[in-house]
C-alpha positions as CSV (number, residue, x, y, z in Angstrom):
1,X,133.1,100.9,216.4
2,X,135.2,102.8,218.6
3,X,136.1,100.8,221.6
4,X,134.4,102.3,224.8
5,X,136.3,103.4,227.6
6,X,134.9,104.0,231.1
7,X,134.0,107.9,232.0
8,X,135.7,108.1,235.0
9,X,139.3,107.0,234.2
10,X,142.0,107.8,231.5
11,X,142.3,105.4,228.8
12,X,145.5,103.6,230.0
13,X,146.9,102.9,226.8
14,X,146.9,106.4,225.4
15,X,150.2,108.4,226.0
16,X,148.9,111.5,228.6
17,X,148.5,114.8,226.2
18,X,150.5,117.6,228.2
19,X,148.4,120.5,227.6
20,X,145.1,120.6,229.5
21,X,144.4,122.7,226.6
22,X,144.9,123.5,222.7
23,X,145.3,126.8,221.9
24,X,148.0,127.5,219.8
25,X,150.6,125.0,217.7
26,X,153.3,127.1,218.6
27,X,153.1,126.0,222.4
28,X,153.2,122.5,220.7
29,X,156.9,120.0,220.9
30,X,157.0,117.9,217.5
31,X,156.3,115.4,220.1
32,X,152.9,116.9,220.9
33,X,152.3,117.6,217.1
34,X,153.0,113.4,216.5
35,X,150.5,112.2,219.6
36,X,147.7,114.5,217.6
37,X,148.2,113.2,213.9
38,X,149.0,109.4,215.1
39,X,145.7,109.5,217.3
40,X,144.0,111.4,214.1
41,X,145.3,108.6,211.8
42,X,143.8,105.8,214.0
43,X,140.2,107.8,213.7
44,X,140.0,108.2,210.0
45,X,138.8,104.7,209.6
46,X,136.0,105.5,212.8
47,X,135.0,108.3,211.2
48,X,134.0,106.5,207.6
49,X,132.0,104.0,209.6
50,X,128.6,103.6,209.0
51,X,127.5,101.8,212.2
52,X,126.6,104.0,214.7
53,X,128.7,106.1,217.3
54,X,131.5,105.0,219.9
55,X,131.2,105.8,223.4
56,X,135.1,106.5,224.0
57,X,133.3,109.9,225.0
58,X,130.3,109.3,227.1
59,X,129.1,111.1,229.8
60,X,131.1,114.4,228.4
61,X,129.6,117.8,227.4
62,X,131.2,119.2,224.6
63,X,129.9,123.1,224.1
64,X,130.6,125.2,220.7
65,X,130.9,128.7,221.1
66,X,131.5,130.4,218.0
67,X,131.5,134.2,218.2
68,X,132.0,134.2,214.4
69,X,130.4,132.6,211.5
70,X,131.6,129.1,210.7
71,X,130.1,126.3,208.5
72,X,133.3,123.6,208.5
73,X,135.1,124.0,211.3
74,X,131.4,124.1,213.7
75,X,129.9,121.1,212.0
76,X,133.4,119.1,211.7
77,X,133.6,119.8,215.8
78,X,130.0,118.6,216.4
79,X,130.3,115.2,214.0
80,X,134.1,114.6,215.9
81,X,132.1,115.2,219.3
82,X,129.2,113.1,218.4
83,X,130.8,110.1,216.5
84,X,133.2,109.7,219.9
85,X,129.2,109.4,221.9
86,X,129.6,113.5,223.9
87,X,126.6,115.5,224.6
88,X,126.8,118.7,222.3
89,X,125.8,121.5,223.0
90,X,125.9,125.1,220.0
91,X,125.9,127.7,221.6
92,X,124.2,131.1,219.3
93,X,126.3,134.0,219.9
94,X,124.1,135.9,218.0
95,X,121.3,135.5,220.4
96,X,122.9,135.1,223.9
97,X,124.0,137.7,226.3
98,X,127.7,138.9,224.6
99,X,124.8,140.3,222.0
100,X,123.5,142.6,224.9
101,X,127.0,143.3,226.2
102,X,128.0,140.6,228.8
103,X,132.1,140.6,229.2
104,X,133.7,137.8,228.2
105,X,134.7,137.4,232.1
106,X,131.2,137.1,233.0
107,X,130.4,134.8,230.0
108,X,133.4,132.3,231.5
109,X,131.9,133.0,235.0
110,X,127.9,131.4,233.3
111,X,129.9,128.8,231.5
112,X,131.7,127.5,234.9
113,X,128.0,127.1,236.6
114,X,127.2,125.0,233.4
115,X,129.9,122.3,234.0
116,X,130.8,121.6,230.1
117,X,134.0,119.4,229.9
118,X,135.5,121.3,226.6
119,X,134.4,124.4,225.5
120,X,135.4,124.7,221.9
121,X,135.7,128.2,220.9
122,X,135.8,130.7,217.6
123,X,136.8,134.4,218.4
124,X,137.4,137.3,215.9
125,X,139.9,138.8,218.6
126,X,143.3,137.4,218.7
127,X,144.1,136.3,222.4
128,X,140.4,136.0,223.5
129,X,140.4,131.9,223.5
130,X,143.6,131.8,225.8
131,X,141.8,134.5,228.0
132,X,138.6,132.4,228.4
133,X,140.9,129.4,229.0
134,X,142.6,130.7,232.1
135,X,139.0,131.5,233.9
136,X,137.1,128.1,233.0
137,X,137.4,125.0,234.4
138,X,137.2,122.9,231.7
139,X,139.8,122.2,228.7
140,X,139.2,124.8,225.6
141,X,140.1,123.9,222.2
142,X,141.1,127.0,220.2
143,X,138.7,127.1,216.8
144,X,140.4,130.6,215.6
145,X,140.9,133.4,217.3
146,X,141.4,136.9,215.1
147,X,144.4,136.4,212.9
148,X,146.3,134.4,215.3
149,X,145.8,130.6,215.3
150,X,143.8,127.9,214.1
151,X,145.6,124.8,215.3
152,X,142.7,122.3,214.6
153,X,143.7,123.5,210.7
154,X,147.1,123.1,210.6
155,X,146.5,119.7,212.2
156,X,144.1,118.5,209.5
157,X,146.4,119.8,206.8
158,X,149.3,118.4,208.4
159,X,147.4,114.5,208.3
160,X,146.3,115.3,204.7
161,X,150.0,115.6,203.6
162,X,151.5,112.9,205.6
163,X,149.0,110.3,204.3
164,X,149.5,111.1,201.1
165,X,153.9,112.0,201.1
166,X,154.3,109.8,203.9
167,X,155.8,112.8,205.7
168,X,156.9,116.3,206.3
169,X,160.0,116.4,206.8
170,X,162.0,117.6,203.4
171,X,159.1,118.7,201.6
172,X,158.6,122.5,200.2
173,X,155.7,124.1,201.4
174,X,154.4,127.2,199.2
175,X,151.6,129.0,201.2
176,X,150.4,131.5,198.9
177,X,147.3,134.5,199.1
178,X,146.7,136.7,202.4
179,X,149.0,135.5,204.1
180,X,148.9,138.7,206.8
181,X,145.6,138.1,208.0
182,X,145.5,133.9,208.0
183,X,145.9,132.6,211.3
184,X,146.0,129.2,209.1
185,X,149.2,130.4,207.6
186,X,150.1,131.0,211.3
187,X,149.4,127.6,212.2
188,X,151.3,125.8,209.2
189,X,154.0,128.0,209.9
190,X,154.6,126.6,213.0
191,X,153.3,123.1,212.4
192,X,155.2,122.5,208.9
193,X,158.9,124.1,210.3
194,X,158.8,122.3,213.6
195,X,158.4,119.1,211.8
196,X,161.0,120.1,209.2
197,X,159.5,121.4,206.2
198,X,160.8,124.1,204.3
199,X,158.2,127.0,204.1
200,X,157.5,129.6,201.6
201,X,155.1,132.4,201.6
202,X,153.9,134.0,198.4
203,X,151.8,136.9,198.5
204,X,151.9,140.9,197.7
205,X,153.8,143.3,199.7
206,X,150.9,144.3,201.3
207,X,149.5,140.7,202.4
208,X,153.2,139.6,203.7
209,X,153.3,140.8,207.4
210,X,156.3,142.5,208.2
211,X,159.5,140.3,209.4
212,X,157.9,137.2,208.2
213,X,161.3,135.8,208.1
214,X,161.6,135.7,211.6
215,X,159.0,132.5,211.8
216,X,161.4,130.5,209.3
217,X,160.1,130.9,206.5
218,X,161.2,132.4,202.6
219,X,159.0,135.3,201.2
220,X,157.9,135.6,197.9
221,X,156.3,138.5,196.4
222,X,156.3,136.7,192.5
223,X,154.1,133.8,192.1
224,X,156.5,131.6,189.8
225,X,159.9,132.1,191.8
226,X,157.3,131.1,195.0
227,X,155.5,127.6,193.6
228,X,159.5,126.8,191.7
229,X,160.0,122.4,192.7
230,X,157.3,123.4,195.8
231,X,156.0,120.0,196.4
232,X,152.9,121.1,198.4
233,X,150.6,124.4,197.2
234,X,148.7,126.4,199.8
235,X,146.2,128.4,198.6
236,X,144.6,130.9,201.1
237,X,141.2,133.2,201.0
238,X,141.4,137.3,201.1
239,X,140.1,137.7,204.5
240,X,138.4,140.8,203.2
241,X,136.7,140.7,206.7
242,X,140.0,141.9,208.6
243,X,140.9,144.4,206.0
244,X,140.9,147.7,206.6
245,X,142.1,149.7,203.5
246,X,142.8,148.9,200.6
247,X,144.9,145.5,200.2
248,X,145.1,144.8,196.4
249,X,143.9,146.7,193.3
250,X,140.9,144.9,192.5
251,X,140.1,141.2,191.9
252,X,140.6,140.9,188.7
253,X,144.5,141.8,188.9
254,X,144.6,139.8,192.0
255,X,143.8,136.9,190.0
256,X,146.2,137.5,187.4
257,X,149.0,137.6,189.7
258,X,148.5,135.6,192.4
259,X,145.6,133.4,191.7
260,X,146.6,129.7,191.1
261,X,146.1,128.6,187.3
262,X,147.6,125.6,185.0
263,X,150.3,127.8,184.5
264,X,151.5,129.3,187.0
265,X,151.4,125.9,188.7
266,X,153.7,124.2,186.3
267,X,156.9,126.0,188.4
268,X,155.8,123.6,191.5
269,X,156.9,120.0,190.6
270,X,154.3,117.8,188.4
271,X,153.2,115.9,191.2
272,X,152.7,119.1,193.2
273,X,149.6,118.7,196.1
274,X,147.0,121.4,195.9
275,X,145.0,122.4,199.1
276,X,143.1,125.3,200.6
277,X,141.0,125.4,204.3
278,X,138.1,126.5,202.5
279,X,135.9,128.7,202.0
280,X,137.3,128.9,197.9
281,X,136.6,131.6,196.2
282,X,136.9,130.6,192.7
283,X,137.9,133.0,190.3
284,X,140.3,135.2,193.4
285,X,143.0,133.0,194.5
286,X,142.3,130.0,193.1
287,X,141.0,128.8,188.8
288,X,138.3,126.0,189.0
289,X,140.4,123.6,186.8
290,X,143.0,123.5,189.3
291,X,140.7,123.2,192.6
292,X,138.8,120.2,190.7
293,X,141.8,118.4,189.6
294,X,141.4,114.6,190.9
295,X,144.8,113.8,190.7
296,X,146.4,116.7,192.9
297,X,144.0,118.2,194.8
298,X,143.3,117.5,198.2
299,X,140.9,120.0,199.3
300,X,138.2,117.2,199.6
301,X,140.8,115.2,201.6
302,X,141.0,118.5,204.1
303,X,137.4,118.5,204.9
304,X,137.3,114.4,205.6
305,X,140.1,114.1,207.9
306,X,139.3,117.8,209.8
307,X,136.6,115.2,211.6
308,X,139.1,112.8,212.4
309,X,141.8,115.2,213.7
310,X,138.7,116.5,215.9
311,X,138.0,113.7,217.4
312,X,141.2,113.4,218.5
313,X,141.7,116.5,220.0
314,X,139.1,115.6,221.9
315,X,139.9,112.2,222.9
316,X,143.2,113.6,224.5
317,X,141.7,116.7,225.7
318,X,139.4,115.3,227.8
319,X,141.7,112.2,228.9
320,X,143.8,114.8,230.1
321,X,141.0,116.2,231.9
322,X,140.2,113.0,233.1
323,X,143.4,112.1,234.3
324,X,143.7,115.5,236.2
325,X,140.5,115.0,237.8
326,X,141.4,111.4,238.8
327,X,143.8,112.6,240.9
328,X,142.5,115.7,242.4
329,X,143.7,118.3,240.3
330,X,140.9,120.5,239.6
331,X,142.2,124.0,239.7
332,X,142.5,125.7,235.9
């Protein structure tokens, strides 16, 4: 049982989190990126509990507001929100009033006169979540904006590799697939170079966005010279839903030349990690055999810890919050 903490005071123990909100990793220190993983850590063992929920979040209102689609990342957020004892509330999109044409200004405007402590939001626009963030007056935790960022992600991923290497400094990331449109490849950039990885992206000319380099990172356009002594492989979806034109010839050669199979994986080294965010799509960027391999992959391991790396975001979001309002800082 997680060990209750009173709702009108900052847990005293906890170092303060210096961002009244989370909206992007690259605003984050390797400092900040260590206060979310160690918290994380301590929740994974919370989160397999059978016995009930904790009440380190009572008395807070925790609103989802997904403007896109979203099967994981909602339900992780509202099991993270609800194991830590917060009211949540899912907010449908689909039949509110952004449907019959409210401005995202006025729908930060209704949201203030609700009182939520974090709004966690999902946007197809990149920029939108930071926008909402500087008219609400509550902390918002950034769910994915448009191809920007999905720090929550790159968080999760991040725990799934250090529990299992131990760290992530040294290692050799290969993040192959559409790597143009992934605001998870975004995230990991950021996340895996600030903490010292070395990062490659593998991808076709047309799903490597231009300048990569310039994050810190090595591009690949062959699959083999990519995954060579890689110690971590990072599959990633076609985002067919950003896509405008024609990005690859068809699926079928996709596969053949980037889609991750027994052999193209022996270049990475034989104890090589295998992990996507999910949704797969078996057949396009990734062969069954190698998604279901017990020994190496991970992408179970993704989806369990995304809850406890939630719940932490949440913890220090909101004893940020609380620490703020403690002392009479209430402005945005």
């Amino acid at each position: 049982m997680i060990p209750p903490r009173p709702a009108s005071a900052p847990r005293p123990d906890l170092p303060r989190f210096r961002h009244r909100h989370l909206l992007a990793i690259s605003e984050l220190s390797a400092d900040d990126i260590g206060l979310l993983l160690d918290t994380a850590d301590g929740y994974v063992a919370a989160n397999r509990a059978t016995t009930g929920k904790g009440t380190t979040l009572a008395g807070v209102t925790v609103m989802n507001l997904f403007f896109e689609s979203s099967t994981r990342t909602r339900t992780s957020f509202d099991l993270a929100a609800k194991r830590l004892g917060a009211d949540t509330v899912n907010m449908s999109v689909a039949t509110s009033s952004i449907k019959k044409g409210e401005t995202l200004i006025d729908t930060a405007l209704t949201l203030n006169a609700m009182h939520p402590d974090v709004l966690v939001v999902r946007h197809p626009e990149s920029g939108a979540v930071s926008l909402l963030s500087q008219k609400v007056h509550c902390a918002v935790l950034n769910a994915g904006d448009g191809s920007h960022e999905h720090p929550t992600q790159a968080l999760l991923d991040a725990l799934t590799i250090r529990r299992r290497r131990g760290g992530i400094e040294g290692l050799t990331v290969a993040i192959c697939g559409d790597v143009r449109h992934s605001r998870v490849a975004r995230s990991n950039i950021h996340l895996l170079t600030t903490l010292g990885a070395q990062v490659r992206v593998v991808a076709p000319p047309t799903l490597l966005p231009s300048s990569v380099e310039r994050l810190g990172v090595s591009a690949h356009t062959e699959m083999r010279a990519g995954l060579a002594g890689a110690d971590i492989v990072m599959m990633l979806r076609l985002q067919r839903e950003r896509m405008q034109g024609a990005y690859v010839p068809s699926v079928r050669e996709y596969f053949r030349f980037y889609g991750l199979d027994q052999d193209k994986l022996r270049a990475a080294k034989p104890d090589a990690l295998i992990m996507h965010p999910g949704p797969m799509n078996r057949g396009v960027e990734i062969d069954s055999t190698v998604a279901d391999d017990i020994q190496r992959s991970v992408i179970l391991d993704q989806v369990e810890l995304g809850v406890a790396v939630r719940m932490a975001c949440l913890d220090l979001l909101v004893d940020r919050l609380r620490y703020d309002r403690a002392a009479g800082r209430t402005d945005r």
